[in-house]
C-alpha positions as CSV (number, residue, x, y, z in Angstrom):
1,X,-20.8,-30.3,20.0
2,X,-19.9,-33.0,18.2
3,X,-19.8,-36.6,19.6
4,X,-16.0,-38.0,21.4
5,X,-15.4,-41.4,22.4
6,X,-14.3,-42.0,25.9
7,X,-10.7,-42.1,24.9
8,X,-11.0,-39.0,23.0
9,X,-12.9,-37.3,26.0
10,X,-9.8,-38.5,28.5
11,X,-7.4,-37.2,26.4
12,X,-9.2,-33.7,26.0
13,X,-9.8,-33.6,29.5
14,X,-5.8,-34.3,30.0
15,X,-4.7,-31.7,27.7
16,X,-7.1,-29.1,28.3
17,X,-6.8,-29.5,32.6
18,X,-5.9,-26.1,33.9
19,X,-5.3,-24.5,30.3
20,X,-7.4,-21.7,28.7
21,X,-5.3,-21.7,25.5
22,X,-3.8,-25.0,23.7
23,X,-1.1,-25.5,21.4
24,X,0.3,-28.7,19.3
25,X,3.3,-28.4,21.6
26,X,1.2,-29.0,24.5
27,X,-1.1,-31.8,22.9
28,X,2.0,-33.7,21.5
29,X,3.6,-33.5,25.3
30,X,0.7,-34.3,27.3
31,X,-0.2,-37.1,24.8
32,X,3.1,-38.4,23.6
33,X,2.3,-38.4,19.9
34,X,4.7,-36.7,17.0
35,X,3.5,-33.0,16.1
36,X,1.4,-34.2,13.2
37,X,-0.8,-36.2,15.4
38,X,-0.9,-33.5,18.0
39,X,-2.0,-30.8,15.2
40,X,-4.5,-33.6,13.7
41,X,-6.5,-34.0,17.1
42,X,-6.9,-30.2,17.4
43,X,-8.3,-30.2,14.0
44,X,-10.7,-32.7,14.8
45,X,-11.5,-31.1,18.3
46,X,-12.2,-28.1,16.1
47,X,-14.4,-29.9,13.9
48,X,-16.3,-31.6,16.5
49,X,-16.5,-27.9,18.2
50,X,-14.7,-28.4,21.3
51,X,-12.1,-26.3,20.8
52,X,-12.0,-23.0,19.0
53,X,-8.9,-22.1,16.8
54,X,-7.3,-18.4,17.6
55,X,-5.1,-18.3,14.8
56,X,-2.3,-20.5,13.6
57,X,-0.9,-23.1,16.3
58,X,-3.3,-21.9,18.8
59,X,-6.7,-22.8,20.2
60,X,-8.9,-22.4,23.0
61,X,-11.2,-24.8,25.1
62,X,-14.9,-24.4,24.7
63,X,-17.1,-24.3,27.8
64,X,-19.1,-28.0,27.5
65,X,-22.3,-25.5,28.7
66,X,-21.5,-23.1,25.6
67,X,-24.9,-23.1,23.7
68,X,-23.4,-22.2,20.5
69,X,-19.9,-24.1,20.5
70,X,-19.1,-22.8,16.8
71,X,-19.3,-19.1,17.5
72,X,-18.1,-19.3,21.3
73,X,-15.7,-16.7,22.3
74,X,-13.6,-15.6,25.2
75,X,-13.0,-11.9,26.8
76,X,-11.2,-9.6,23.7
77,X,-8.7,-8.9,26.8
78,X,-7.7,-12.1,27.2
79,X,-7.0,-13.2,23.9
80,X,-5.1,-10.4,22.9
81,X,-2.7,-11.1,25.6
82,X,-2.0,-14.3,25.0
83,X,-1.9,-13.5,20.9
84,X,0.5,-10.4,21.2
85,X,2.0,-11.3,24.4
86,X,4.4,-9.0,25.8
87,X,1.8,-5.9,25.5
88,X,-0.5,-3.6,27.3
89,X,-3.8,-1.8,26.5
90,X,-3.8,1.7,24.9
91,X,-5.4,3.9,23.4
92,X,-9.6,4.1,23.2
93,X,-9.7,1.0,25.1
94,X,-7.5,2.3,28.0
95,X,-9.2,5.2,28.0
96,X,-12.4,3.7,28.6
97,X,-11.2,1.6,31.4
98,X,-9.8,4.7,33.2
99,X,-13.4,6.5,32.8
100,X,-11.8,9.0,30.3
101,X,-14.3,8.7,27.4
102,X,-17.9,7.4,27.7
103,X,-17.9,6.2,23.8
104,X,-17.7,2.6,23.6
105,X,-15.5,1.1,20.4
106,X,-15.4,-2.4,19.1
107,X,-11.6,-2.4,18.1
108,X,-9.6,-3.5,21.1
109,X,-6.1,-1.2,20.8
110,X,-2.8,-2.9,22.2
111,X,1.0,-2.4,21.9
112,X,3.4,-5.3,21.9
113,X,7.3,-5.8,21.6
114,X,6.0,-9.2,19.5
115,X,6.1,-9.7,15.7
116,X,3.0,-8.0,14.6
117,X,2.4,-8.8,11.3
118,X,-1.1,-6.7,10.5
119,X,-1.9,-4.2,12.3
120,X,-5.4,-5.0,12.0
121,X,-7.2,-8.6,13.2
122,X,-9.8,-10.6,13.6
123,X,-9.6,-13.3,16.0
124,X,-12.7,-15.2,17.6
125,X,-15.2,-12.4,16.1
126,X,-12.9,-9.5,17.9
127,X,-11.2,-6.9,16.0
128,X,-8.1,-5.4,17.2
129,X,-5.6,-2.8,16.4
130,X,-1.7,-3.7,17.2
131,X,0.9,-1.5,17.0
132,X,4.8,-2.6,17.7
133,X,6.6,-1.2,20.3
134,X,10.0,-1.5,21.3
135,X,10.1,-3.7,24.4
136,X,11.6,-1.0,27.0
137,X,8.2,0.7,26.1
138,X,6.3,-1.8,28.4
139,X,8.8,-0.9,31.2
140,X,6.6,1.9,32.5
141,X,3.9,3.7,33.1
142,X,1.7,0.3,32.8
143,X,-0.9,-0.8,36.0
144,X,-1.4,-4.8,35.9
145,X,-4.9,-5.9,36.6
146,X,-6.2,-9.7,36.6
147,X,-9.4,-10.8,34.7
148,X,-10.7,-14.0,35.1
149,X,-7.1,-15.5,36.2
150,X,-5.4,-13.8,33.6
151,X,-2.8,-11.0,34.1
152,X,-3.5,-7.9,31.7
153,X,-1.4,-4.7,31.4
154,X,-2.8,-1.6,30.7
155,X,-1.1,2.0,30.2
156,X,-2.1,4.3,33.3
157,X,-4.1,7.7,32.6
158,X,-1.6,9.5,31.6
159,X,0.3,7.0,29.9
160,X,-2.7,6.4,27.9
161,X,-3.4,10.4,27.2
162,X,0.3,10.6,26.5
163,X,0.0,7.5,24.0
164,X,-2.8,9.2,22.4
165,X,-1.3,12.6,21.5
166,X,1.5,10.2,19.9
167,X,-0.7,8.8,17.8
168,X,-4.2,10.1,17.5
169,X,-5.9,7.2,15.4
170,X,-5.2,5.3,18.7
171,X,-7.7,7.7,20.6
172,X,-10.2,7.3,17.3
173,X,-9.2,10.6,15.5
174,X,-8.1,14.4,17.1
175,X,-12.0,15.1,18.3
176,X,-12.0,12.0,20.6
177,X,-8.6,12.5,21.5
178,X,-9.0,16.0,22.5
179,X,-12.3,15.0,24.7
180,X,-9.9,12.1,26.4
181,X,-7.2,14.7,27.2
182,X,-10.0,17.2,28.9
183,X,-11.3,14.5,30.7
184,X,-8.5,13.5,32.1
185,X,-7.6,17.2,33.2
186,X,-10.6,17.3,35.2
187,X,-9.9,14.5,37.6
188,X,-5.9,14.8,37.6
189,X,-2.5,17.3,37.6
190,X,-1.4,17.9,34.5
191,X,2.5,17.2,35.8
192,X,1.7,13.1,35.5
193,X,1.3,13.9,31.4
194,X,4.5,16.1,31.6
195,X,6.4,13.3,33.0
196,X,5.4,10.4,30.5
197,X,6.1,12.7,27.3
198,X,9.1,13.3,29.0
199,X,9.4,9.5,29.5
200,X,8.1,8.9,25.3
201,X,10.5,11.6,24.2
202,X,8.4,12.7,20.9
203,X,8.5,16.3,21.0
204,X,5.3,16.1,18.8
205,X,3.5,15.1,21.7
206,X,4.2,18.3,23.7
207,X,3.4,20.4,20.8
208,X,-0.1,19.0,20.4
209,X,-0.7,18.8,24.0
210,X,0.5,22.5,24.8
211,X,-2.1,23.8,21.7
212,X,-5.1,21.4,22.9
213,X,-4.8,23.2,26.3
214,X,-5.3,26.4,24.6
215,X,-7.8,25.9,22.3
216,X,-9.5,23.9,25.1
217,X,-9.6,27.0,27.3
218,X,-8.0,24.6,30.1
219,X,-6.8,27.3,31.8
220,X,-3.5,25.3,32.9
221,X,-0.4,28.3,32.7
222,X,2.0,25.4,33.9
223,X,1.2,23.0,31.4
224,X,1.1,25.4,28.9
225,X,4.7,26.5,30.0
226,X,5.9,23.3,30.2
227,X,5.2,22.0,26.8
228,X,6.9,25.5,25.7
229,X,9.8,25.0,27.0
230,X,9.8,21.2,25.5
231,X,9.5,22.2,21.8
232,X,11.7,21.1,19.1
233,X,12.7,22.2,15.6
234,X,10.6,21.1,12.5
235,X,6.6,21.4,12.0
236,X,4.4,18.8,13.1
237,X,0.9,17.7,12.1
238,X,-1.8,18.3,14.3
239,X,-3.6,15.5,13.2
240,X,-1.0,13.0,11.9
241,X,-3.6,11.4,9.4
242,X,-5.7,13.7,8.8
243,X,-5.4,15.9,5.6
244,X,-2.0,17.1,4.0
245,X,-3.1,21.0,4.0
246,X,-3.6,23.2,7.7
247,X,-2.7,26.7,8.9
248,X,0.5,27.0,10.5
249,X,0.9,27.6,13.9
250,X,4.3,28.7,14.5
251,X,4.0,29.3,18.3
252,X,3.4,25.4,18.6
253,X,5.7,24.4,15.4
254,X,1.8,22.4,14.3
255,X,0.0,22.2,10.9
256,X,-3.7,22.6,12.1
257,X,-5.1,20.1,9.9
258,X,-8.3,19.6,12.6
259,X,-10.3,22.3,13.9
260,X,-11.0,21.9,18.0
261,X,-13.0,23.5,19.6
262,X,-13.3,24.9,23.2
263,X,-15.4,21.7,24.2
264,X,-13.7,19.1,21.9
265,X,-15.6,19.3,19.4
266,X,-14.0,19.5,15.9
């Protein structure tokens, strides 16, 4: 790190007590300078590697003990949530917190009602995936956890198969997803998925999820019957990005544009 006078190191102290993140905002109040002076010192900070910058008007506190100040980063977790905040963990990443999928991913995958303006970033040498939501999407179906003092929401199992079958990319492609959905069948009732597609209201969803539990050989009549009952007009795709051709399937209204097989594998 770079050297800091004892004024400067007062002042850091001052702003940086009890705060993880720091913005202008903050510097300016805790300081009393204008908004150019507050933005100035963070710069410098940055410089002088004792603070890390997130992204625009944003910046984080770096440990005095950090060996490497300049490439220094904090949990992926944590900074997404503070980034994209309101949101919750989805996709791949939920589904490796709940013990659904043994694959390990670098991308972090997240939802939020916030302005997202790519849905792909880099911040602090993390790589994420955002995708908006409307805001009564982070009404349910979300478990709260703490990590390291911070609050983070993530979608439950089922939420998080559910979110999946939505959009497969989420769960890295149809094969994972279809592993992810068969994991979860093995540790819990196939009613909690019924009741968040119910809740996501994308009759797609039930027409993926009824044909996965075929093909899958899950030997689940009710689930089966249940997504049955659920389907609605039109023909989806299987596989939402995968290829444009695929047989038609007309008892689950699906192109099959992936081929799964009885153990996921496609």
């Amino acid at each position: 790190m770079g050297g800091i006078s004892a004024t400067g190191r007062e002042e850091l102290a001052l702003v940086l007590g009890g705060r993880r993140f720091v913005t202008p905002a903050d510097v300016a109040a805790e300081l009393s300078v204008d908004s150019t002076a507050a933005t100035q010192r963070l710069a410098r900070w940055a410089r002088d590697g004792w603070v890390r910058r997130v992204r625009r008007g944003l910046y984080i506190g770096v440990p005095v003990d950090a060996s490497n100040p300049g490439a220094w980063s904090d949990d992926a977790l944590v900074i997404a949530a503070r980034v994209w905040d309101p949101c919750y963990f989805t996709g791949w990443t939920a589904a490796r917190h709940w013990a659904l999928t043994e694959q390990v991913f670098r991308t972090t995958v997240l939802k939020s009602s916030a302005r997202v303006r790519e849905s792909r970033a880099n911040l602090l040498d993390h790589d994420y995936m955002v995708v908006h939501t409307d805001p009564e999407t982070l009404t349910w179906g979300l478990v709260s956890e703490w990590n390291d003092g911070e609050r983070l929401q993530f979608a439950n199992a089922a939420r998080t198969v559910v979110d999946i079958l939505d959009d497969p990319q989420l769960g890295g492609g149809m094969r994972h997803s279809a592993e992810v959905l068969a994991s979860f069948l093995e540790e819990h009732d196939s009613a909690l998925l019924i009741d968040a597609a119910d809740r996501l209201d994308n009759g797609a969803v039930f027409k993926r999820l009824g044909y996965l539990a075929e093909q899958l050989g899950l030997d689940d009549n009710e689930l089966v019957s249940a997504c049955l009952e659920r389907l609605t007009a039109g023909i989806s795709a299987l596989d939402p990005a995968g290829p444009p051709g695929g047989q038609r399937v007309s008892r689950w209204g699906l192109r099959v544009n992936a081929t799964i097989a009885r153990d996921g594998a496609s």
